[in-house]
N, C-alpha and C positions, 0 to 999 in steps of 0.2 A: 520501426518498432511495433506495428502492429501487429504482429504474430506473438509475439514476447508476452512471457506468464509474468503473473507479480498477484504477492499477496497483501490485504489489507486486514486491519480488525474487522471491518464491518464495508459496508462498501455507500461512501458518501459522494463519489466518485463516477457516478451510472452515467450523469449525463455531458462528462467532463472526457467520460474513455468515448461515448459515442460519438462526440464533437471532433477527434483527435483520432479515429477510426481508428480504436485499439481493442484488445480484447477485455470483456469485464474481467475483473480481477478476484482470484480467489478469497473469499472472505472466511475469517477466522469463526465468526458469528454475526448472527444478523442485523444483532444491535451493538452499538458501541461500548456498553456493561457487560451485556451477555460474556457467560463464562463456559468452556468448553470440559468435555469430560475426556476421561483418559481415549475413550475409542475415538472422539473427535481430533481430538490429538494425534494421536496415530495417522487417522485417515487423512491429515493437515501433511505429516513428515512422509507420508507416503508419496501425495499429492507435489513438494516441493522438490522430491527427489526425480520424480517420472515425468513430470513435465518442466523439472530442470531450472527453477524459477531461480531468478539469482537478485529479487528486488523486490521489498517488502517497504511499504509505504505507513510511515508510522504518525499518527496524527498526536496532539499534544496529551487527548487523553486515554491514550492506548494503554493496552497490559503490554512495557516493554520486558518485562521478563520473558513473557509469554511468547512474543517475536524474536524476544532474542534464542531463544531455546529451538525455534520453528529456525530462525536463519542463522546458520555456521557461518562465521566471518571468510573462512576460505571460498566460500561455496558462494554466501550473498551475500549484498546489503543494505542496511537499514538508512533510509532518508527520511527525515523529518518533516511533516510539511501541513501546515496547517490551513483545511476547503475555510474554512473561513477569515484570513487571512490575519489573524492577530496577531504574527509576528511583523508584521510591514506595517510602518511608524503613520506613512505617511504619501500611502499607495491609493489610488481609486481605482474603481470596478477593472481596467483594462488594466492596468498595474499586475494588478491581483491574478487575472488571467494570462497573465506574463510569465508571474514570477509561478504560478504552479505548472505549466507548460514546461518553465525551465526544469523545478523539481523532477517531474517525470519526466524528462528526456535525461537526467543525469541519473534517476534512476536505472530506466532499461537500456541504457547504452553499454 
């Protein structure tokens, strides 16, 4: 998987793609609020098309409009997954690194 593009809102991710020798992943904005303007837009659908990405990593407080719009269900898709693990009831620290291991492998597979 390490060649494989993937886009995120923001990228929470930096030290989870270098651990896992993946590529950093294209980020929608730099902060997880941050909101994008039409050219960034563009330059996003440009970017998803040419480098072909087909996995977009969406955290719980993403803009999913925003993602969804950026990835065609034919083309990509969207996995839910949250870096700080508040969907897992009842997971500790290597849990955690499990269970988001699994998310991005079932993402760029």
């Amino acid at each position: 998987y390490a060649q494989r593009e993937w886009l995120s809102q923001h990228n929470p991710w930096l030290y989870f793609s270098e651990a896992l020798s993946l590529r950093v992943g294209i980020q929608v904005s730099s902060g997880l609020q941050g909101g994008t303007s039409t050219r960034r837009f563009a330059e996003l659908m440009q970017q998803m098309k040419s480098k072909s990405v087909q996995c977009v990593l969406a955290e719980p407080e993403a803009r999913r409009a925003l993602l969804a719009r950026l990835c065609q269900p034919q083309e990509c898709k969207i996995i839910e997954v949250d870096p700080l693990g508040r969907d897992l009831t009842d997971a500790q620290y290597t849990g955690l690194l499990l269970h988001l291991t699994g998310q991005f492998e079932r993402c760029l597979q």
